[in-house]
Structures are given as C-alpha cells and as structure tokens.
C-alpha positions as CSV (number, residue, x, y, z in Angstrom):
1,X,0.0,0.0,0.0
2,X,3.0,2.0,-0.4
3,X,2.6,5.2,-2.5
4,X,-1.6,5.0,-2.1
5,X,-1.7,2.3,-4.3
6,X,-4.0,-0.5,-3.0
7,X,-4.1,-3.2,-5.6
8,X,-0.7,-4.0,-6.1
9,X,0.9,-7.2,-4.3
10,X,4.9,-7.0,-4.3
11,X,6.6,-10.3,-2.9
12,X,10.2,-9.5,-2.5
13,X,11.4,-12.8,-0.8
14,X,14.5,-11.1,0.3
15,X,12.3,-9.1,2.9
16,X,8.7,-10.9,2.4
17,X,8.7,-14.7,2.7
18,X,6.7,-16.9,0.5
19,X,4.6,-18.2,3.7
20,X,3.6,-14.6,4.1
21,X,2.0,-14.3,0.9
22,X,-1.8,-14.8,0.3
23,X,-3.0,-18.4,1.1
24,X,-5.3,-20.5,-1.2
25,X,-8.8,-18.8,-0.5
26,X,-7.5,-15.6,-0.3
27,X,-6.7,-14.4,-4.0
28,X,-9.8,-14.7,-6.4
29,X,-9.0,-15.9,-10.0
30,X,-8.9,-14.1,-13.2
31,X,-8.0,-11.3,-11.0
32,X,-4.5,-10.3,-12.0
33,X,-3.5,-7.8,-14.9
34,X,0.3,-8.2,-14.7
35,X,2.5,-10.8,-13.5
36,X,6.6,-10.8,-13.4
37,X,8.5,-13.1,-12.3
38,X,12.3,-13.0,-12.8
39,X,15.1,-15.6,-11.9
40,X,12.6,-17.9,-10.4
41,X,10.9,-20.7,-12.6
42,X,13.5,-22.8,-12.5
43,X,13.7,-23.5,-8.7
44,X,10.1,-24.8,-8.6
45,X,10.0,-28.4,-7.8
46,X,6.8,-28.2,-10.0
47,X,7.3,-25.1,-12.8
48,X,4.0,-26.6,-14.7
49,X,1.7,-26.4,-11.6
50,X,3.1,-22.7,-11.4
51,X,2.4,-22.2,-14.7
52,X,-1.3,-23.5,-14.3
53,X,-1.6,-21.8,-10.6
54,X,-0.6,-18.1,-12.7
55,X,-3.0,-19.3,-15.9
56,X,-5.4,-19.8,-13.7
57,X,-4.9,-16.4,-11.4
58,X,-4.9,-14.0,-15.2
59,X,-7.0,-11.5,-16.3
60,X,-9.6,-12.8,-19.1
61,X,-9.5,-9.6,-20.0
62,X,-5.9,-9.5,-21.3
63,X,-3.9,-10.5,-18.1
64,X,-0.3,-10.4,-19.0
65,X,2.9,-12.5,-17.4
66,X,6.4,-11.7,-18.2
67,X,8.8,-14.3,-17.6
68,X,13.0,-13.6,-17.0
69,X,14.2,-16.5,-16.2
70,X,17.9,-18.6,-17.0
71,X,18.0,-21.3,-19.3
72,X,18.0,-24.4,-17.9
73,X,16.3,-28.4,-18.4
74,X,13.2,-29.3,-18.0
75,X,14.1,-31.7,-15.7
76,X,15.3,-31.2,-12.1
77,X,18.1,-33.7,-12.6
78,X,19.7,-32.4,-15.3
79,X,20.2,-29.1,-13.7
80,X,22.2,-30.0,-10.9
C-alpha cells in the first residue's frame, strides 16, 4: 500500500517470505492484470503447476505474465 496504491501485491522474498503471501482462498481468479517473475521458474520443484496456478490467477481480459528466467532443463536432474 506503499505510495496510495492499494491493488498491487509486491513479494520480494528477500524481505517478504513466500509463507507470508496470500494463502489458497484468499486471492480470487482471473484477478491479475500483470505478472513478473524474474530468476525464479527454474527452482520450482513443479514449474508446470506454477504455470497453471498463474493461468489460472490472469485477467480474461488480457492478463499479462512476463517471464525472465535462465536457461536451464526441464528436468530437475539435469540441472544439478
């Protein structure tokens, strides 16, 4: 709520840990305009649920996700 703006949710896991953020329940779908996520796709155990769970969380009206992310494997194995 920084600067008067209400409708903006920044997760900076450096200060704000993931088991802060909103809980299942708590964030409506087809709510979200924007989404970016940078450098983080390719630590999810599961980067296709994410994918789904952020599908699933966009705009119908034109939601938009930006991804920046390294390349890497699809699987977990061959990243190590």
């Amino acid at each position: 709520e920084q600067e008067g703006v209400k409708n903006i949710v920044l997760c900076d896991v450096a200060k704000r840990t993931v088991d802060k953020g909103p809980r299942p329940g708590q964030v409506v779908d087809n709510t979200f305009e924007f989404v970016y996520s940078h450098d983080l796709l390719h630590d999810m155990t599961n980067p296709r649920a994410l994918i789904r769970e952020i599908r699933g969380r966009l705009s119908r009206r034109g939601g938009c996700w930006v991804i920046v992310d390294v390349k890497c494997r699809e699987r977990l194995e061959d990243n190590l």
